[in-house]
N, C-alpha and C positions, 0 to 999 in steps of 0.2 A: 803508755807511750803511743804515738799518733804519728803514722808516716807522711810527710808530705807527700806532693800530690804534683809537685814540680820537674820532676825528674822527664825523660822523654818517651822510651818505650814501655809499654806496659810490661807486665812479666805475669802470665796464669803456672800457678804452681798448682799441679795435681799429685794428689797423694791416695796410694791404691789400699786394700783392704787389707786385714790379719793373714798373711804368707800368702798376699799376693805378689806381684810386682809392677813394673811397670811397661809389662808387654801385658796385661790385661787388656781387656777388648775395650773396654770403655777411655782406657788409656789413651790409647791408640785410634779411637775415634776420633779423642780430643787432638791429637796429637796432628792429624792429616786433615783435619777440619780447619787449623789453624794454620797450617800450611797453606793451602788450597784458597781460603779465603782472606784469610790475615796475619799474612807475613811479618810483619811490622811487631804482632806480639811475641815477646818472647816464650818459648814451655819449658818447662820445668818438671820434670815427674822424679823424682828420687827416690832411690829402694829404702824403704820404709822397716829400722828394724822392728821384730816381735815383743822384743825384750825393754817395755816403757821407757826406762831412764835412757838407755841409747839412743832410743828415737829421738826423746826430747833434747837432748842435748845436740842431737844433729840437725834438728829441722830448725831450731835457736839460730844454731849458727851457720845454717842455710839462711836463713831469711835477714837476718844482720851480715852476713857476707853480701848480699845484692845491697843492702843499704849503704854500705860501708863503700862500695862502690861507686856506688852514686850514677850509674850509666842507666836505670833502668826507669820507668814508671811508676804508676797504682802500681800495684798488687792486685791481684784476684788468687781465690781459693775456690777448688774443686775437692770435695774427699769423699770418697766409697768406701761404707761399711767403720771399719777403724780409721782408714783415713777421712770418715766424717768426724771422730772424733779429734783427731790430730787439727784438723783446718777450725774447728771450733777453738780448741787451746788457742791455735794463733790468731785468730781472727780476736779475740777477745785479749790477747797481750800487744798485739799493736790495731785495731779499731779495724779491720781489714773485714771486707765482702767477702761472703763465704757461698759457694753453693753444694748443697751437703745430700749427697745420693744414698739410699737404705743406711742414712749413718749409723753409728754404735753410740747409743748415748750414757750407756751403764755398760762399758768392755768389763769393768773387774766382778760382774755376776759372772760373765759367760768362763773367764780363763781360767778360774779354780779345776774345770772339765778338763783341762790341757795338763794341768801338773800330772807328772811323773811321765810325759808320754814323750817320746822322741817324734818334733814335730820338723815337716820339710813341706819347704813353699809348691804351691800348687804348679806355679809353673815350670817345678821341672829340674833349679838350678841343684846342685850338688851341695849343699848348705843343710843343716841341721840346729834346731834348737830344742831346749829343755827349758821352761817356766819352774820357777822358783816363788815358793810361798811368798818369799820378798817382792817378787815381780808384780803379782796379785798388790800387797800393801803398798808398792809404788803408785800401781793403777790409780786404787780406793782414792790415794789423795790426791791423784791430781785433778781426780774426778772434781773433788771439793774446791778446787779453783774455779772450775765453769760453774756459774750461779745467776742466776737471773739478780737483776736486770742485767741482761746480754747487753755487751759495747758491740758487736760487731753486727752487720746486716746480713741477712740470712733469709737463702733458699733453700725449703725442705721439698726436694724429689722422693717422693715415700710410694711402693707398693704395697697395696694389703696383701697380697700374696704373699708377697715375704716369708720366704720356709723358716730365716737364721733369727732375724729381730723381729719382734713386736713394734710396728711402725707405730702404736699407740702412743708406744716410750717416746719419740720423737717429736709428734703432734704435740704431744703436751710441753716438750721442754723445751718447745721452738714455739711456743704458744705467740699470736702477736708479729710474731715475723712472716714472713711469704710463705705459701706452703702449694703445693702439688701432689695430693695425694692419689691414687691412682687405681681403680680396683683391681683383682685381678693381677698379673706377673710374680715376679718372682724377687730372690735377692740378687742377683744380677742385674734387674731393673730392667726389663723389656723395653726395645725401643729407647733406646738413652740418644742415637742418632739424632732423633727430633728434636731435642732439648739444644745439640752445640752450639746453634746460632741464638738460642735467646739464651745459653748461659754466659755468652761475651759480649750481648748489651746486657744482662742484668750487672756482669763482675765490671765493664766497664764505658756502660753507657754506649757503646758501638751498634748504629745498623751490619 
């Protein structure tokens, strides 16, 4: 499925990392960046569950509610960490530009680490989760949906410092698409400032 291109305001939806939110710094970069200089686009950053199938099912009917509407633009995707995974899923279910910071391109290696533990988002809110062997086997296949050849267009922002992900896993599975690799920083992504104004001519063609 392929969104037109007709609509009037753009709409950049970011989506933040595994029990981040969307008071994350890079968020929020984006967030006053777009303010400041391009009013006109809409943002969008939404708390992003831990728990796969929920995500999925809300970010679905996030992005078909804006279509459904019909008030908006392009689209553009921004995702950090898990929300690089998450903006890949969409980018690839409706043909949608993607720009994808220390993304998670294999989330269902890492969470097997998380089962059994009582886990709470970093930034603070009062919220609790528990991963379930199921959540894991949700992951695995949705994994199996993204597969090369990629529909969607794609920015890889990758540090080799990166404490969490192996940027390698990304380089390769963004093989062919734009890439940015970085030496040095971290998974946070040092310096992500520099990037807001070419990540809104890359998502949509904008000086």
């Amino acid at each position: 499925m392929s969104l037109s291109q007709s609509y009037t305001r753009p709409l950049l939806i970011y989506l933040h990392g595994f029990l981040s939110s969307p008071q994350s710094h890079k968020c929020q970069l984006m967030r006053e960046r777009l303010a400041a200089e391009h009013p006109h686009i809409v943002f969008c950053a939404p708390q992003v569950s831990p728990y796969p199938e929920i995500a999925r099912q809300s970010l679905l009917s996030l992005v078909e509610g804006f279509i459904a509407a019909g008030d908006c633009g392009p689209i553009g995707l921004v995702g950090s960490s898990m929300g690089g995974f998450w903006s890949s899923y969409l980018a690839e279910r409706y043909e949608l530009p993607a720009v994808l910071v220390n993304p998670a391109v294999h989330p269902a290696r890492f969470m097997p680490a998380y089962l059994g533990q009582v886990l709470k988002p970093y930034s603070g809110e009062a919220q609790e989760y528990r991963l379930t062997r199921a959540d894991v086997d949700t992951m695995r296949q949705l994994e199996t949906e993204l597969a090369r050849p990629l529909r969607g267009r794609y920015w890889l922002l990758a540090q080799r410092g990166d404490e969490t992900l192996d940027f390698r896993d990304a380089e390769e599975f963004y093989r062919g698409q734009r890439q940015t690799v970085e030496d040095d920083g971290d998974h946070s992504f040092q310096g992500f400032a520099r990037y807001c104004e070419p990540i809104v001519e890359f998502l949509f063609n904008e000086q």
